[in-house]
N, C-alpha and C positions, 0 to 999 in steps of 0.2 A: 160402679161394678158392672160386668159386662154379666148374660145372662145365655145360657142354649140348652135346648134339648136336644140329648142323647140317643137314638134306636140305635140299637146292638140286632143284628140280624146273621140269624145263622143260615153260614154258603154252602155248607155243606147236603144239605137239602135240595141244591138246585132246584130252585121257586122259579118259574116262570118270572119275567119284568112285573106281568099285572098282579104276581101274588104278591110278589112282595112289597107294589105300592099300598096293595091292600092290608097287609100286615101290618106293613107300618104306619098306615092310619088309623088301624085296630090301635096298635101303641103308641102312637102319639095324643090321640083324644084319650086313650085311659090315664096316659100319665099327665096329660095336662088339667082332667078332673080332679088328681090329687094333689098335682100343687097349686091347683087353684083353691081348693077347700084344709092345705096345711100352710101352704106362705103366697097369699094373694099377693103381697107388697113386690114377692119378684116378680110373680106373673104381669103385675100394672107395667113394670119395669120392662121384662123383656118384650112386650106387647108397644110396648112405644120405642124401642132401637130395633124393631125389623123381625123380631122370632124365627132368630139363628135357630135354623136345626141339623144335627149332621148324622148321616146313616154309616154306621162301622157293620164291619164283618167280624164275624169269629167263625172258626172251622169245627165245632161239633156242639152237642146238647152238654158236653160238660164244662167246657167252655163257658157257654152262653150263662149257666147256669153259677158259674165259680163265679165270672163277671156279673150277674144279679144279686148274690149275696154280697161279695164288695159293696155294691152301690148302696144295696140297701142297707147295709151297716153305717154309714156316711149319710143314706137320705133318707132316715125311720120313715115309712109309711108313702114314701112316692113311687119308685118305682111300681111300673107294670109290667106283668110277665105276661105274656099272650101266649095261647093254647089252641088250637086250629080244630075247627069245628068238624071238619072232615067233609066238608062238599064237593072241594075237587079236586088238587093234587096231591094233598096231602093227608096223611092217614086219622083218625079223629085223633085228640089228645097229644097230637104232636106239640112241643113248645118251640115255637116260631122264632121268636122275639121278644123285647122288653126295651120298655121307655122310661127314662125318668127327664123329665125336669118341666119348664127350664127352673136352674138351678144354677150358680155361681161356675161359670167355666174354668176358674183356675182348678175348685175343689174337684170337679167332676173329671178336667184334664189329669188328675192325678193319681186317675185309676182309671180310666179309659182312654188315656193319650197317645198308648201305644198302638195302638186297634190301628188298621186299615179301612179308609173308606171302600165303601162297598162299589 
């Protein structure tokens, strides 16, 4: 079984390149905290074929936010929602993005498949 993680990033925010590498290293380490401490056996897995990760868009916080409750309905407890601290372009409490996995790419293609990479 093949294994990736997911960042979902909202465009509509117009994030500088450097925020958004930084967001989604915010969400990629939160969400790989939590599937390392809820399904190690995938993390061993996607850790040894390469740790695919793919960055999609969505176009607003509700969006981003309908696509988090999706996932997290499908992945109890892994998803991370990131919320921006407010130091530089963005206003404090803004929700940036969200990460889940890695987690089984077919299940996760079946609710994030249609998303546009960023």
């Amino acid at each position: 079984m093949n294994y990736k993680q997911v960042i979902v990033i909202r465009a509509d925010l117009k994030m500088g390149k450097g925020k958004i590498a930084a967001q989604s290293s915010h969400a990629s380490l939160a969400a790989y905290e939590k599937a390392l401490n809820k399904e190690p056996d995938w993390v061993e897995e996607w850790k040894s074929i390469g740790q695919e990760k793919v960055v999609l868009k969505v176009g607003s916080e509700k969006e981003l936010l309908e696509m988090f409750e999706a996932v997290k309905k499908r992945f109890q407890g892994m998803p991370a929602l990131i919320t921006d601290a407010g130091h530089t372009q963005i206003v404090a409490g803004t929700k940036t993005c969200f990460a889940v996995g890695p987690v089984p790419e077919t299940e996760i293609d079946k609710i994030t498949g249609k998303l546009k990479l960023i």
